[in-house]
N, C-alpha and C positions, 0 to 999 in steps of 0.2 A: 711511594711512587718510584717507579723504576724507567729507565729511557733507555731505549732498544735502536737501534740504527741499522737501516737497511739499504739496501740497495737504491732503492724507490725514495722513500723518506725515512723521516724520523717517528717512530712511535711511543708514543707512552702510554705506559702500563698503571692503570690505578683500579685501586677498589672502592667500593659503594652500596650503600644499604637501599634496598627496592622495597618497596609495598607488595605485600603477596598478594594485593588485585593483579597485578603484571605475572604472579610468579608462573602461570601456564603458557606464557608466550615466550616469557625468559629461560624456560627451561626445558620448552622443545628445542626441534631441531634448528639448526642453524636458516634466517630466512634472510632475504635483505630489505629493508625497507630505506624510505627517501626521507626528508627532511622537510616536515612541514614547514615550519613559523622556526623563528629565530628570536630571540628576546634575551636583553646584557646578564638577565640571568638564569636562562632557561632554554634549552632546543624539543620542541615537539617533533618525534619522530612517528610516522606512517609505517605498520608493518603490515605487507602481503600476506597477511592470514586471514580464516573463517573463523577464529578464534577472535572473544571480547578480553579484557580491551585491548584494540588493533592501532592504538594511539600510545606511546608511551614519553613521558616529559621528563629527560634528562636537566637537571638542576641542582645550581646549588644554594649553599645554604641562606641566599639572601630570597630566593621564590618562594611564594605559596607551595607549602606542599601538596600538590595534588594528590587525590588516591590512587593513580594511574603514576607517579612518581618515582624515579632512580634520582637518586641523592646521592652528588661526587663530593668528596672534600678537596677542590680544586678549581682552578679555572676551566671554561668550557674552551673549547677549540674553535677554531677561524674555522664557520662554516656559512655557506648561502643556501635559501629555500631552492628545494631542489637535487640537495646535493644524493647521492650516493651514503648508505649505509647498512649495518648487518644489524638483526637480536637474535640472538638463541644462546644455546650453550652456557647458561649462565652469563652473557656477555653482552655488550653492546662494544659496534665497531662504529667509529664518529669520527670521520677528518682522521685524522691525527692520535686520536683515541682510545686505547682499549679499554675500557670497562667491567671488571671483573665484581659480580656483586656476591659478597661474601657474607650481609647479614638480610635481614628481612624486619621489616614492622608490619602493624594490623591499622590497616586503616576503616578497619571495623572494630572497634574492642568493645567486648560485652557490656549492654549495658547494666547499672542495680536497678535495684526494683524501688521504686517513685510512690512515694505517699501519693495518691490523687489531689489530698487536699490543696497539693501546692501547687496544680496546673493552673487556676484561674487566674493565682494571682501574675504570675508567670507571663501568661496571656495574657494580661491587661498589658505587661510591659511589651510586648514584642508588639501589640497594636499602636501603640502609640508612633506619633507620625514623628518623620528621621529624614535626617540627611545624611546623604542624597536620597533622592525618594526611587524607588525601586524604577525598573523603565517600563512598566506596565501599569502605573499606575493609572486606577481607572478602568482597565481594561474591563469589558464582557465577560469573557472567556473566564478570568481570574478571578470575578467575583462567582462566577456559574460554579467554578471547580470547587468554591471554597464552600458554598450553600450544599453542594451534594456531597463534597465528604463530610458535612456535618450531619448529615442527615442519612449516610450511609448507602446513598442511592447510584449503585455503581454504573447503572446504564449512564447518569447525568454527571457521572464524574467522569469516565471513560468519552464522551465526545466532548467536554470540553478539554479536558486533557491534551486531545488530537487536536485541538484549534491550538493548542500551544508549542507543542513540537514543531522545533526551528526558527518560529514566532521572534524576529528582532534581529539587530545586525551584530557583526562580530562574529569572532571563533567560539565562543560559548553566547547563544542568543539567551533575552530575558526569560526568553515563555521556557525554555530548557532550565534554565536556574531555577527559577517557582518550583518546576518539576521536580530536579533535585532535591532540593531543601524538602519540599515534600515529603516523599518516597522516605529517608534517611529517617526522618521525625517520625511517621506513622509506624513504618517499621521498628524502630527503637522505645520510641514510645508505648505503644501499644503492646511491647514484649516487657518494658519496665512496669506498666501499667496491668499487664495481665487482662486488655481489653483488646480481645479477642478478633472481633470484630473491625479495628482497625488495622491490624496484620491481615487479616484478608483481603481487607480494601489495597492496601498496601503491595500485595500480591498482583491482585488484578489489576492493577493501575501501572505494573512495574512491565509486567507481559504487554499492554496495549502500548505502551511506549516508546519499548525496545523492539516490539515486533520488526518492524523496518525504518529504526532510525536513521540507520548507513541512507537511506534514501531521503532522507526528510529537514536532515539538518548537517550540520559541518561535520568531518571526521571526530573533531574533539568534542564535540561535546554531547555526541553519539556515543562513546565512548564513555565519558562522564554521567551519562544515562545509565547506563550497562550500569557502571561500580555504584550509583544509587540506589538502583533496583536491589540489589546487595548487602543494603545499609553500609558503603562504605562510601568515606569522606574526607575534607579536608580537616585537619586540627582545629582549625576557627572555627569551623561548624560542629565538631564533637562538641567543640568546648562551650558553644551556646548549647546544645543539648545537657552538658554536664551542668551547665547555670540554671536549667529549669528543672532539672533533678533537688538542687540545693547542693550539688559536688562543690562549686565554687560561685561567684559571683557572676551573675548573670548579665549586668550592663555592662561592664567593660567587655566581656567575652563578646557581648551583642555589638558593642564599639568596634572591636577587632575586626568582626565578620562582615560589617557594613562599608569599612574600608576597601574592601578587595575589590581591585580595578576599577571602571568606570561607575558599573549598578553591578556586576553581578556581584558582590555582599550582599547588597542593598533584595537583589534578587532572590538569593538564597534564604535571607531573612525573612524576607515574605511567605516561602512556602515554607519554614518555620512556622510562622505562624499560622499557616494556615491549616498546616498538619497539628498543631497543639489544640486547635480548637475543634477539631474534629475527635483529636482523642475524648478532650472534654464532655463533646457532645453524645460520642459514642459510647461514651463509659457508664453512662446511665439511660443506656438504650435497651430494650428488650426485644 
């Protein structure tokens, strides 16, 4: 970390590791964006592009990683929602700030290839009921989503889908998190699994989504949408996916992931499962 002194104020100069979901906005041209949400560990910033994702979450290492994520080793700077800020150039400018991001991670990493035999059992654990219980439980829409991706029936997965876009309060809503977790699993799964058939759904479910999220639900988690459709994710969520592979242990991973914020864990875990069961389903489909 280096401290620069100007005229105006004082800058400081640090580096930081980005997710290459961000790396196409981080490495256009210079844009400015403002400051969405503020959090002791985290600043979500808005960037003026037609480019996804248009959200990017400056944090450090005590945040969820998001896949939309720049990671300082440092304190964040004295900022209010609102404020004034830049990304491009490899950089972000923040209050006080300069951001120079000099390495990158995948917040998509390949996944291996899944015995099938292990999804059931897998599944039974991700069904069983947990606290906190997701914020849609019960819901219509969530049981309609889960009966037609198990059954492969895109028209009835595609409108319930769209009853859940933006569906819930907060900066990332429940019906958005189902989503995710979804999208993430079928995609991954379905590429571990070599069942075909749910990478397609996975496809078509990722386009109906995203088509006009910017209008349908919050910056972020419109955003959050986008790097879904993508297979990419937070490390809690890879790492419940690596627990139903057999990579590591599957209930704490599933503990970790149900922790995050108020329900969305709780939410994300949900279309976990709801995306394993439809691999399941699908895998012995004709």
């Amino acid at each position: 970390m280096t401290v620069s002194t100007h005229a105006r104020r004082t800058r400081i100069h640090v580096t930081g590791a980005a997710s290459t979901a961000v790396r196409p906005v981080l490495e256009s041209p210079r844009r400015p964006a403002r400051v969405l949400a503020v959090f002791p560990a985290g600043v979500y910033l808005e960037v003026r592009t037609e480019l996804e994702p248009s959200v990017i979450a400056v944090i450090t290492g005590e945040a969820t990683r998001l896949p939309n994520s720049v990671l300082l080793a440092g304190p964040l700077p004295h900022v209010t929602v609102g404020d004034d800020a830049a990304v491009g150039d490899r950089s972000v400018e923040l209050g006080s700030l300069i951001l120079r991001v000099r390495r990158w991670w995948d917040p998509a990493p390949p996944p291996t290839p899944i015995d099938r035999g292990r999804l059931a059992g897998a599944g039974a654990i991700l069904a069983r009921p947990a606290e906190p219980a997701p914020g849609l439980a019960g819901n219509g829409a969530v049981a309609s989503l889960a009966a037609a991706c198990a059954e492969g029936w895109l028209l009835g997965a595609v409108s319930a889908a769209e009853q859940l876009v933006g569906l819930g309060p907060g900066l990332t809503p429940s019906g958005d998190d189902v989503l995710a977790g979804l999208l993430v699993t079928l995609r991954r799964l379905g590429t571990a699994t070599g069942t075909e058939r749910a990478v397609w759904l996975a496809d078509w479910l990722a386009a109906a989504v995203t088509f006009d999220a910017r209008t349908r639900t919050t910056p972020l988690s419109a955003t959050l949408l986008h790097c879904a459709a993508r297979g990419e994710a937070s490390p809690e969520l890879i790492a419940v996916l690596r627990g139903v592979a057999g990579e590591q242990a599957l209930e704490p991973a599933l503990r970790r992931l149900r922790r995050l914020g108020h329900t969305s864990g709780a939410d994300l875990a949900q279309g976990v499962a709801i995306g394993v069961g439809a691999v399941i389903a699908l895998g012995g489909a004709r």
